[in-house]
N, C-alpha and C positions, 0 to 999 in steps of 0.2 A: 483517485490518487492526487495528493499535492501536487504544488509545482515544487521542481527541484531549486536549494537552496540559491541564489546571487553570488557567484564570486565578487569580491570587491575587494577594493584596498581598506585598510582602518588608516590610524592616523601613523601607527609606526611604518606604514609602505607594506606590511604586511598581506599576502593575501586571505585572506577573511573568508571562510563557506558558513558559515552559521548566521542564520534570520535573524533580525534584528527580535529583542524580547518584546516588544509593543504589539507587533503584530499576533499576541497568544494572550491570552486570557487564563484565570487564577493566579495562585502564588505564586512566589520568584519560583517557586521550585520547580511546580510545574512548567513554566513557560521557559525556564530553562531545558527542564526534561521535552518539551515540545519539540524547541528548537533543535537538540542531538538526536533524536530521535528524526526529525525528516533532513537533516543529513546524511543520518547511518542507511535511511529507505533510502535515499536518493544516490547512497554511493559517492557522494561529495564527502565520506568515511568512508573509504574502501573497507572491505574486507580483511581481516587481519594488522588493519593500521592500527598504531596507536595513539590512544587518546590521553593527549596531556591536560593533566585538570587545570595547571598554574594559564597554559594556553589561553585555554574556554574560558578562565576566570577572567584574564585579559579581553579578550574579544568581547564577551558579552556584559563586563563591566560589573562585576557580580563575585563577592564571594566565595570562600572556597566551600563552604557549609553547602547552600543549594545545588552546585555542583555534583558533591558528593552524594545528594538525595538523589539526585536526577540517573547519576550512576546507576546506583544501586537500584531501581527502577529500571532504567534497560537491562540489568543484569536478571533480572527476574524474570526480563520477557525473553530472556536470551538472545538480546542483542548485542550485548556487551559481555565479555570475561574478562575476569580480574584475578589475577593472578599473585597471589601473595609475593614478599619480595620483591617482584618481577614488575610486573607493571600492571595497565589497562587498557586493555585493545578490543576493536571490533571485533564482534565473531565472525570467525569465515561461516559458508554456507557449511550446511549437512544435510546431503540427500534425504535420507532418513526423517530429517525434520521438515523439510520440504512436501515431502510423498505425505509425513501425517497431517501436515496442517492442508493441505490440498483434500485428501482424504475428508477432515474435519469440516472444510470449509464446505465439500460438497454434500454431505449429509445435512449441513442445516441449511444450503442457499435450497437446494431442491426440495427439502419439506415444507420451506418456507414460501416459494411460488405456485405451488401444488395447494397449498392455504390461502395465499393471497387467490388465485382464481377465482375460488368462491367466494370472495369477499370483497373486491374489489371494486371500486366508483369508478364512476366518470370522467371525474377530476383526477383522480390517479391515474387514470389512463392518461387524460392529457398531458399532465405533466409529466409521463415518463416521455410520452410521443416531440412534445417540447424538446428533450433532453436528449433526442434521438435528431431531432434537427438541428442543433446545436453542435452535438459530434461530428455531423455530415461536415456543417461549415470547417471547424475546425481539421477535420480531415481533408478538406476541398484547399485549405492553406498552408497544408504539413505543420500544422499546429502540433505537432506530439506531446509538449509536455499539458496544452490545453484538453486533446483530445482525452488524453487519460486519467485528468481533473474529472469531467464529468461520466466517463468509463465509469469511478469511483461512488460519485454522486448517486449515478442510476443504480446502482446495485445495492445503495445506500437505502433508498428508495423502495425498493423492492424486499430489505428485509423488516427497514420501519412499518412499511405498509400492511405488514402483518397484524402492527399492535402492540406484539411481544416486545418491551420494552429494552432488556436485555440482550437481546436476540443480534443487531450488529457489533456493539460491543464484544460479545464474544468469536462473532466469523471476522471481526477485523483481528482479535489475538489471533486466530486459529490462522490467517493468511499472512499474518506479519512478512513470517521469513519468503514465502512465495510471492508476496508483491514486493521485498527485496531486491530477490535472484531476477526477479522479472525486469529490474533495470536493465540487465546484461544485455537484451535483448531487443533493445529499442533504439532504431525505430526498425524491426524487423522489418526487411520490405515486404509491402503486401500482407502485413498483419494488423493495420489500423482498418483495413477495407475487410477484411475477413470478420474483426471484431464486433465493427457495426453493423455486419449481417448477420451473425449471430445474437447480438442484441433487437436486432429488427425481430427477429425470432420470437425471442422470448415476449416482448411486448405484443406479438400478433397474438400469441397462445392467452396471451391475459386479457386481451381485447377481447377474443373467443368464449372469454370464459372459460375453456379447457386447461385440465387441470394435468393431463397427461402429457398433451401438447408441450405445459408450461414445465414440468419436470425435465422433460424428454432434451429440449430446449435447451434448458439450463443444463441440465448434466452434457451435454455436448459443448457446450460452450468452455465450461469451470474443464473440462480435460485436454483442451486443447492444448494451454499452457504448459503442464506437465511434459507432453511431446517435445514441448522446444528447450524445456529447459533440462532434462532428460543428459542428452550429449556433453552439456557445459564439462561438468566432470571429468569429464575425459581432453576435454580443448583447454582448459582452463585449471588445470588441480590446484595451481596459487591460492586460489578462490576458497576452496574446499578442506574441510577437515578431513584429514589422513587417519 
């Protein structure tokens, strides 16, 4: 997971949540679309807020053309709705799309660790075990939004390590809206120390070479999430499509 965007002032005294475009790579377009997109994850867009394009054009210094690409791109991941007339605001959550992209997300992380076992080096071992020390510090400082920087990394890890070149690309669409909702939720207490014993988990099982291990692992872990996020709905319906 990113870090969450920098509040700042610009130069009108305005407060400012969108990342500077240097910090993203490709066209204007995309590093526009970059940049609203780990706002809209990070909830520096809340849910149901609206997004003014003349805004964004100001803040990031940029046209209204790339803007409007970059829209239409979260619109398609369904981060954004646009509503004719009316305006363009963040999408609230929907359960429903939550449960499927969780659902999805765990069909390919667990195929994909149950493949990596038999495949996997030595070197990928260490670097995940690296990456597991890393977390601990980070969790030893209440680092949250570092801890879940590399949360992100390792599982990044583990679906590259496959080979299957595709293969994150598609479980990062399919968890979009559930590593969203998942802001709501941090720093749950007691859920960064839970997470990286779960990931200590999954890493043992691949160290093992077991491939049951490393399923078993993983699908315990990927449903955890769902439990907490579960209730929100009901504490929260602001959040939520009606």
């Amino acid at each position: 997971m990113s870090r969450s965007p920098t509040t700042r002032s610009d130069e009108t005294g305005t407060q400012a949540v969108l990342e500077p475009l240097d910090r993203y790579e490709g066209s204007l377009s995309n590093r526009v679309y970059q940049s609203l997109k780990s706002a809209i994850m990070s909830l520096a867009y809340p849910p149901g807020g609206v997004l003014r394009k003349n805004r964004i054009c100001e803040e990031l210094g940029v046209s209204r053309s790339p803007v409007s690409e970059a829209v239409a791109r979260l619109a398609s991941e369904g981060l954004v709705r646009v509503v004719p007339q009316a305006g363009t605001y963040v999408a609230r959550f929907s359960m429903s799309e939550i449960r499927e992209g969780a659902f999805l997300r765990e069909a390919l992380e667990v195929a994909a660790v149950e493949h990596l076992a038999g495949i996997i080096t030595d070197e990928q071992i260490n670097k995940l075990k690296r990456n597991l020390r890393i977390q601990a510090i980070h969790l030893e400082d209440g680092d949250t939004a570092g801890f879940y920087e590399l949360d992100g990394e390792m599982h990044k890890m583990l679906l590259e390590g496959t080979g299957f070149r595709r293969l994150a690309g598609l479980a990062e669409t399919a968890w979009a809206q559930v590593n969203r909702a998942r802001q709501l939720l941090l720093p749950e207490p007691g859920r960064m120390e839970d997470t990286l014993a779960e990931h200590q988990a999954i890493v043992d099982a691949l160290a093992a070479r077991d491939p049951q291990a490393a399923r078993a692992a993983t699908r315990r872990h990927l449903r955890q999430l769902i439990k907490f996020l579960e209730p929100l709905e009901q504490a929260h319906p602001e959040w939520f499509e009606t």
